[in-house]
N, C-alpha and C positions, 0 to 999 in steps of 0.2 A: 933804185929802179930795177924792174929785171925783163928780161928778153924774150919777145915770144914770136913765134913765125909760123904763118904758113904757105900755101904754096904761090902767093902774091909777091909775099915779104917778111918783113920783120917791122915791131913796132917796141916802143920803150912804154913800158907801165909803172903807177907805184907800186909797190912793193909789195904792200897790203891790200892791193886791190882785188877782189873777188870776182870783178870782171873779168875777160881776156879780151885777144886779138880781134875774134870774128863780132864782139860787142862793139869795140873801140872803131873798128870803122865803119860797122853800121851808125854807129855817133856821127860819126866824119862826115856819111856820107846821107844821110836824113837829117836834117839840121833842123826840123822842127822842135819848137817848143810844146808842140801838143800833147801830155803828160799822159803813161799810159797806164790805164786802170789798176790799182790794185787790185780789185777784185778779180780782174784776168791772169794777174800774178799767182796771188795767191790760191785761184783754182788749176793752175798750170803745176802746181807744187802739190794739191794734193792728185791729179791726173800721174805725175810722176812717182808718188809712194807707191800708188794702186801696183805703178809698172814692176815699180821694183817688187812688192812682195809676192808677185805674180811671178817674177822671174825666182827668187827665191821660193817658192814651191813647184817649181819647173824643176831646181836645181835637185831639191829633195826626192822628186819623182823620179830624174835620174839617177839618184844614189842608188834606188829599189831595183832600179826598174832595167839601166841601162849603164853603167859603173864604167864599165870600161870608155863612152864615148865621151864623156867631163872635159876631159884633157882638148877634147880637138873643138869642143864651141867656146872656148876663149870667157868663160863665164867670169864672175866675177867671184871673191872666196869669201868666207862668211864675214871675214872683219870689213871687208869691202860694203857687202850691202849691209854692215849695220851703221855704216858711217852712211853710206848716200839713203838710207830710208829718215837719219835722224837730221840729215842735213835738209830733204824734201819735206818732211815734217816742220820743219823751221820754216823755209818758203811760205806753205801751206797759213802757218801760224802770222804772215807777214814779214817775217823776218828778215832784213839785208835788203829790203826791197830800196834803199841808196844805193847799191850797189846795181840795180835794174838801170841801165843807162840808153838804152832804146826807148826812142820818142813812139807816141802812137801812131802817128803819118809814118807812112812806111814803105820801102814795095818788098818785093818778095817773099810773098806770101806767110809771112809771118817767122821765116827762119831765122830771122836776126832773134823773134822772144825768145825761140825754142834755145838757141845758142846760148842766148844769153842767161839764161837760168840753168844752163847745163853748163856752164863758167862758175855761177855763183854757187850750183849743187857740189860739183867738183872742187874748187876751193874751198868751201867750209867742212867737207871731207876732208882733203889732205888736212887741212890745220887740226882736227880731232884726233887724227892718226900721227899727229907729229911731222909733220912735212910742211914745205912751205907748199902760198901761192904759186900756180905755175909751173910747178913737179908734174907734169902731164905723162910723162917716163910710169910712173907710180899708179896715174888715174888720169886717165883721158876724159875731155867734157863731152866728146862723141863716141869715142870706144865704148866707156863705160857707164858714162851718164846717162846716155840715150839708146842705150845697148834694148833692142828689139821697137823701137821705137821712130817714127816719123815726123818732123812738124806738123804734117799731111793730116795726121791723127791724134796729135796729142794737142795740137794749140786748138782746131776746134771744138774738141771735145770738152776742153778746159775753159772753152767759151758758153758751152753749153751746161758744165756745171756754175756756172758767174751765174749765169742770165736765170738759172733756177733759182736759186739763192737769193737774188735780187725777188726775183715773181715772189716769193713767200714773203719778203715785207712788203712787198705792194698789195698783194693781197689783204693783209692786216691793217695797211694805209688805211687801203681803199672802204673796208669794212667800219670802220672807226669815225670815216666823214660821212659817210652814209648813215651810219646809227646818229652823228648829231642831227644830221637830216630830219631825219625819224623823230627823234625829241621836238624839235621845230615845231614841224607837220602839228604833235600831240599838241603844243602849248598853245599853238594861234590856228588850231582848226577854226575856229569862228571868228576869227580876226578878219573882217569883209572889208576886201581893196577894191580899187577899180584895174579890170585884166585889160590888155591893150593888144593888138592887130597891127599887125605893120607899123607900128610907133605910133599909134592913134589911140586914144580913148574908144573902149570895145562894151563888155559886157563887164556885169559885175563878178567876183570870184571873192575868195580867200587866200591870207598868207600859207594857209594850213593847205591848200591847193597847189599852190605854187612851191611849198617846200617837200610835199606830194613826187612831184614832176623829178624834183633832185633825186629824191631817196630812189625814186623808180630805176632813174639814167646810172645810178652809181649801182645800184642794185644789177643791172644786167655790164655794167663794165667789172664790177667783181666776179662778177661767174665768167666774162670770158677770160678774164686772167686765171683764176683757177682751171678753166680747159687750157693754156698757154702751155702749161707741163705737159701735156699729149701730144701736143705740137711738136716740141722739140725738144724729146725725149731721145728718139734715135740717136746715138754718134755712130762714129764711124772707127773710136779707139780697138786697135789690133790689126787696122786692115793696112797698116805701113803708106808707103807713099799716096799711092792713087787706088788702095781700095781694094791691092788682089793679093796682099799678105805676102809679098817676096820676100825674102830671107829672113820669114819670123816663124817662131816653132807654129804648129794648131798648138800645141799647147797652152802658147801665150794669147793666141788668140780667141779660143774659147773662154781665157778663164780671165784675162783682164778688166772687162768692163762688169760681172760679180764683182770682183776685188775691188773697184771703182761704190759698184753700188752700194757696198758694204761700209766703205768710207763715209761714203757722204750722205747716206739715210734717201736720198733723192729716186726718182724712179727712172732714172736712165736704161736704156736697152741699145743694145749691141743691131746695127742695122741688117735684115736681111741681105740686102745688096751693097756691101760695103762702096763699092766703084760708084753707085747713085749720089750713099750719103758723104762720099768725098766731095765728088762732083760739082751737087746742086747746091744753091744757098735759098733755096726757096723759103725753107720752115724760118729764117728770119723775116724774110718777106711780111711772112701769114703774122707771126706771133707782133711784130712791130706795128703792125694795123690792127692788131688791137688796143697797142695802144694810144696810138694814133687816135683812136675812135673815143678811149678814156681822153685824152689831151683836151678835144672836142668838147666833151660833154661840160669840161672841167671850165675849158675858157665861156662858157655858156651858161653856165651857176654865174661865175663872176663878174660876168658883165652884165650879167642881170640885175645883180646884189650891188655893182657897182653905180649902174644906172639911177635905182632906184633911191639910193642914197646921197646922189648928188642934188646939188643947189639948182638945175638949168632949168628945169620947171618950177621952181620959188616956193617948193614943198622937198620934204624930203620924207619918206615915208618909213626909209629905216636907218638905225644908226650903226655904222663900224666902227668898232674901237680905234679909238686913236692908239699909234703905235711909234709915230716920231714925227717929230716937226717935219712940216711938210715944206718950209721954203726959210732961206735965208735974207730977207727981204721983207716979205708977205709976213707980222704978227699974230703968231694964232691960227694962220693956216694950217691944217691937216690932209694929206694926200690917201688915196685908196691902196698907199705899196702892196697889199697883197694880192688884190684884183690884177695891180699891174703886174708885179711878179710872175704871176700863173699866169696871165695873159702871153707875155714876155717868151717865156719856159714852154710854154704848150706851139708858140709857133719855132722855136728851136728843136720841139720833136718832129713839127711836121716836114723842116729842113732836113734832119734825119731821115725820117722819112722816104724823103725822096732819095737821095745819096744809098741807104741802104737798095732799094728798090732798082737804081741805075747802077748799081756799083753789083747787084747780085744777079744782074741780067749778062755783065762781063766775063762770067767764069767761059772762060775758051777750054773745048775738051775734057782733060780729066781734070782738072781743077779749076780752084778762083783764086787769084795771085791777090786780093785785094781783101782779103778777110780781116787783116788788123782794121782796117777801116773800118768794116761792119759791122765787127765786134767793137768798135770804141762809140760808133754811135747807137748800138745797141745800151748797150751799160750808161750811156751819156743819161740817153732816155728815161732809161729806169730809175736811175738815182735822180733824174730828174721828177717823175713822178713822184716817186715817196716825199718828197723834198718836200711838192705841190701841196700833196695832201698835207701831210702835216703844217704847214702853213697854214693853210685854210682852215681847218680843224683849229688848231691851236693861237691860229694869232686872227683869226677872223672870228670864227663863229661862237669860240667863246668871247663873251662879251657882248656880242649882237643883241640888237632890238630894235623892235620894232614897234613903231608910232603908229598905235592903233587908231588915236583920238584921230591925226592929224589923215591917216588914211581913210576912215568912216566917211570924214567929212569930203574929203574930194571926188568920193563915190557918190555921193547926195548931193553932191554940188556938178554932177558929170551929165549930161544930156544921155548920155551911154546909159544910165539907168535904167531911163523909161523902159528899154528894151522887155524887161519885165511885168509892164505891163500888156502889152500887146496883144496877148490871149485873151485880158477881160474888154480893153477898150479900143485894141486894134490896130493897127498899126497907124493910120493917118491922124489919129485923136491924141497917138503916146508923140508925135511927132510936133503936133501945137503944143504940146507938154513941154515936149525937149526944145523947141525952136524961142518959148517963154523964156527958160531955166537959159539958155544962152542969147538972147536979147540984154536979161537981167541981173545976169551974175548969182541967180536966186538958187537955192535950191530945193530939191525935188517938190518936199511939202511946203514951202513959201509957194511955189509959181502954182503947185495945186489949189492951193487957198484962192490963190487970185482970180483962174480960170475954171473951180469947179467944175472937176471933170473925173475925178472919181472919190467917191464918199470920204473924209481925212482917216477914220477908221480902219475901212480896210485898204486906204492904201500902208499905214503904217502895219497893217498887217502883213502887205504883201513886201515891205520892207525889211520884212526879219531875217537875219540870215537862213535861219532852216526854211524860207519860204525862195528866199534870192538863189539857193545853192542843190533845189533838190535836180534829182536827173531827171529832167523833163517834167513836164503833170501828167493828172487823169485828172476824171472827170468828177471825181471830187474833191479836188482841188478845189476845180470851178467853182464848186456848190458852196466849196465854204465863203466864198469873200462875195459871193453874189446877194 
């Protein structure tokens, strides 16, 4: 075991732990189980490389520049930052993240993470350099790990490299269920369902109509996720606690978030008003309602797809792959788990949602003490999306089909049809039509035979799909079936 204190106390650690004091009682004193993102880890690890090589061309500049004043900023010396750029490289990599012992519930604005990867940066330095865990004499996890550096500016920032990172497979998700979309649409353009209104039998359409409407919705939630990186582009990395750079060079401030950009290929930008972009948690707000909006769209395919697949109207018009027995009990039953899934998942973002929304309206003054929160149900979201998609994509829609025979005929057997007539024979004549066809269970051309009422010819004419599906008529339309 070995000893560490600060100006609380003293606590007992093992020996090899890469953690320290100020970790072990954020443990103590946040007792949640709620696991906090790797992806926030490992962007907090590469946020802290950028720092360091920033500081080490600071140090170089003074070599040239300013030699004599080296000695009085307490820098760090070259074997120093090659150990803490190889240890933050590690973070960055995932590395030791057992060693990450901060839950994601949390309070204090996030200084237990900063602490605590500036514990695990610090110990895997000294052990490279020959020292133990703990030697803080040697390497400090605040002097030196965090040396020009804030939580204030590094754990947002590092949430804002995640949430980028994240957007770029969502985007790739989201493109991928969309182009199945698209295939759809192609294969069953002419595949004629009956479309429905407030859960009622309506007019006629197409599957290729309806897989139309998907490709559309996923089409405009792809582009607003690609505008998401504009969103929240800005950090606020260099501007220290709350935004007005006290005790950090301009140096490091002008050159830190380049060193950042350079890292991570992302379009990150250094905010005009540092004190704003500390401040506000608005651009979560904005960018979460986006996806918010995708979540939407998504429960909205699925409970369409789900609907229309089930047994409760004694048709089923498409089929979902089976994917696992659906009951311990029930023989041969099969469940919708992926409809339910993303159903499921999409109102767990909208929970976020909100949470982000009321938790980012809290920031008091110059900060928001509740940003781990934000940032875990940010990241929750997003992994949750991807998840979605790929789900849907992968265990739905491959495999999918759709009962054209069985949909034709319920469109022909729907009083909803006649609707199509009404141009030639009018509204109250398509209506004895339809009032037949539902007396008798007939459909369209039986109840027409019966009640001759428009020629069998051209009503099978006017029953084609390129006839049931154009946009609107003219007036030679008319001419042809008269």
């Amino acid at each position: 075991m070995r000893r560490e204190k600060d100006f609380i106390g003293e606590v007992s650690l093992q020996e090899d732990a890469l953690y320290g004091i100020h970790s072990f009682r954020a443990k103590q004193n946040f007792t949640s189980d709620t696991p906090f993102p790797i992806e926030w880890y490992r962007a907090t690890g590469t946020v802290k490389l950028a720092c360091y090589k920033t500081v080490r061309k600071f140090l170089e500049a003074l070599r040239k520049e300013h030699p004599d004043l080296i000695s009085h900023l307490r820098l760090p010396d070259e074997d120093t930052l090659n150990a803490l750029e190889s240890a933050a490289s590690k973070v960055a990599g995932g590395a030791h993240f057992n060693h990450f012992i901060v839950p994601g519930v949390q309070g204090g604005a996030g200084t237990s993470i900063n602490l605590n990867i500036n514990e695990i940066i610090t110990n895997v330095s000294l052990r490279s350099l020959g020292f133990k865990p703990g030697d803080y004499q040697t390497m400090d996890p605040i002097e030196t790990a965090n040396i020009y550096q804030s939580t204030n500016d590094v754990i947002p920032t590092a949430l804002t490299v995640a949430t980028m990172q994240l957007l770029n497979q969502l985007e790739q998700a989201i493109n991928l269920t969309r182009s199945s979309f698209e295939q759809m649409e192609t294969k069953y353009r002419n595949a004629l369902r009956l479309g429905y209104t407030q859960m009622q039998e309506a007019v006629p359409s197409t599957f290729g109509q309806l897989f139309s409407t998907y490709s559309e919705a996923l089409s405009r939630d792809w582009w607003r996720v690609s505008k998401g990186f504009e969103r929240i582009k800005v950090v606020n990395l260099g501007g220290g606690a709350i935004g007005t750079g006290i005790s950090i060079p301009r140096f490091f401030i002008m050159e830190v978030v380049p060193a950042l950009k350079k890292l991570t290929a992302l379009p990150v930008s250094q905010g005009e008003n540092l004190h704003d972009a500390t401040c506000n948690m608005d651009k979560w707000v904005e960018v979460h309602a986006i996806l918010k909006a995708h979540a939407v769209n998504l429960e909205k395919i699925v409970s369409d797809l789900r609907l229309l697949s089930s047994g409760v109207t004694g048709t089923r018009e498409v089929v979902l792959p089976a994917r696992q027995v659906g009951s311990s009990i029930m023989p041969g039953k099969v469940n919708p788990v992926i409809p339910e899934y993303v159903i499921s998942s999409s109102h767990r973002i909208y929970a976020n949602d909100q949470l982000i929304t009321s938790l980012a309206a809290q920031g008091c003054l110059d900060l928001n003490a509740y940003l781990p929160e934000i940032g875990c149900a940010m990241l929750d979201s997003l992994k949750l999306m991807i998840s979605m998609n790929r789900a849907l994509k992968e265990q739905m829609l491959e495999g999918f089909e759709v009962d054209e025979k069985v949909a034709r005929e319920m469109l022909f057997r729907s009083p909803a049809v006649t609707t199509a007539l009404s141009p030639i024979i009018g509204y109250h004549r398509s209506g004895e039509l339809a009032r037949e066809m539902q007396e008798t269970g007939q459909d369209i051309f039986t109840a027409n035979a019966a009640l001759k009422i428009i020629d069998k010819q051209k009503l099978e004419q006017l029953m084609e799909p390129d006839n049931l599906l154009k946009m609107g008529f003219t007036m030679n339309d008319i001419r042809e079936v008269l």
